[in-house]
N, C-alpha and C positions, 0 to 999 in steps of 0.2 A: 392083773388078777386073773385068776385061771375061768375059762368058761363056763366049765364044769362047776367051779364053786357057786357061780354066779346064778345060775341053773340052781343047783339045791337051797339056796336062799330063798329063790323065786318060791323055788314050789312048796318048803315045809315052812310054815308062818311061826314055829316053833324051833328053827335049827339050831342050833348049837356046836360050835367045831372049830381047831385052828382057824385061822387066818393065811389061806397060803398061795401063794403066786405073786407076794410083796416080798423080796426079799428083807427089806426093810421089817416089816411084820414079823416075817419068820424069826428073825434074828432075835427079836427083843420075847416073840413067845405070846405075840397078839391073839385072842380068840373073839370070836363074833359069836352074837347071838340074838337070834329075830324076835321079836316078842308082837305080831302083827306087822305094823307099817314102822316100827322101831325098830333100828338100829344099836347095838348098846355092844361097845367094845371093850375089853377088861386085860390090863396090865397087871401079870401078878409081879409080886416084887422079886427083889435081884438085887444085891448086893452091887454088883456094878452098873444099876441105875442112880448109883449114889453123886452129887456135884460137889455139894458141901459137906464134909465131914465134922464140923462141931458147929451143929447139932445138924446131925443125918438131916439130909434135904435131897429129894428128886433133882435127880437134872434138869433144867430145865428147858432144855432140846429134846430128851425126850419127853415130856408133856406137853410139850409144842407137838411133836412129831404125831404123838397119839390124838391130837386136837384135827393135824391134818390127815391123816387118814380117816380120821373118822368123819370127817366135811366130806372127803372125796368119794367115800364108801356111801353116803348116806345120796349125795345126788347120781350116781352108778346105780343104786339099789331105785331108784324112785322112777330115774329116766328107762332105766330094762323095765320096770313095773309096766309105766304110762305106755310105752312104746314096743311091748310083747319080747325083748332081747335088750341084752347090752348094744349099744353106741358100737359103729364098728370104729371109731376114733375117740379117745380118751380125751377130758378135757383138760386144756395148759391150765396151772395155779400163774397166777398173775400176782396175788396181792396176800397177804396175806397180813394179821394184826392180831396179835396174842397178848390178854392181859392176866398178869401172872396176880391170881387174888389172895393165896397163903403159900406158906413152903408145905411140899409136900413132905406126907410121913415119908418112912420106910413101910411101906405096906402097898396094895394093890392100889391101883387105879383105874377107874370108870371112863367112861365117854360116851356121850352120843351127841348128833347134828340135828339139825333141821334144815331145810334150802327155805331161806328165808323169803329171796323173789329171784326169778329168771327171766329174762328174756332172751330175745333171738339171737343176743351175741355174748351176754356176762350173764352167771348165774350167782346169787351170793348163799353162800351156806356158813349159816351160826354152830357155833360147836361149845360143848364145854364139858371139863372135867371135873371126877369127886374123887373122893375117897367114901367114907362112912356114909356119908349123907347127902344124898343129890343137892339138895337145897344149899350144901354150904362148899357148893366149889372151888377148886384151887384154882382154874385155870380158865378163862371164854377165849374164845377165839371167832373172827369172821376174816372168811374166807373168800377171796374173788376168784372164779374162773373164767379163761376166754371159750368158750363153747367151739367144739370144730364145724366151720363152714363144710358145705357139702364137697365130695372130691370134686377133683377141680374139671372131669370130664364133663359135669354137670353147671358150674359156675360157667363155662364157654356161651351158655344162650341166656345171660342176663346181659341187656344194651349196657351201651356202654356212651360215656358223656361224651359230647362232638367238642374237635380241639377246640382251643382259646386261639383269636385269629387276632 
């Protein structure tokens, strides 16, 4: 994600604007929009978001896809928040679990996250998608990240366990 985008998020609690420096994103036509400390991502439709043709259904790797971007968007947006910048190391997805709760239409789709708990090595962020009505989601999803440890010039001054003899 570009630094710059990450910067204007930070600063206007209102932006509104593509999605760009995911090529992933770009491709499909993602836009973000801040509404305070929320995150809310919007798929409009696309004919060749289409999986099942009778009766039109979303694919559902792309409602997966927009579930994990927007898990990874929503702890990126929180950790530059808390900690005055983005992370200069991005966090690994380790795990991830998508429950698929309707077919979607052929029409737009919603997203937003929450980071549900983190700690000092895994962070978990809940995600889900709508269409018409947040309450009646197609799509949740929870998502595992492994957090990056600090570089490794810094890891060199934590002891370390005396052999097994």
């Amino acid at each position: 994600m570009d630094k710059a985008l990450v910067d204007a998020v930070l600063a206007d609690p209102a932006y509104e604007g593509p999605l760009t420096g995911i090529p992933y994103a770009e491709f499909l036509g993602v836009r973000l929009r801040r509404e305070g400390a929320r995150l809310l991502l919007s798929l409009p439709f696309s004919p060749t978001l289409i999986g099942s043709p009778a009766p039109p259904r979303l694919h559902g790797g792309v409602v997966g896809g927009l579930l994990e971007l927007s898990a990874s968007l929503q702890w990126l947006f929180e950790t530059a928040r808390d900690n005055g910048g983005p992370p200069e190391r991005l966090p690994k997805p380790i795990g991830m679990t998508v429950e698929y709760l309707r077919g979607g239409e052929p029409k737009a789709v919603f997203a937003e996250a929450r980071v549900a708990r983190q700690g000092r090595r895994i962070a978990n962020v809940r995600a889900q998608a709508w269409q018409d009505r947040e309450e009646d989601a197609i799509a949740a999803g929870l998502m595992h990240f492994l957090i990056p440890s600090a570089p490794a010039t810094d890891r060199g001054t934590r002891p370390t366990r005396p052999a097994r003899q």
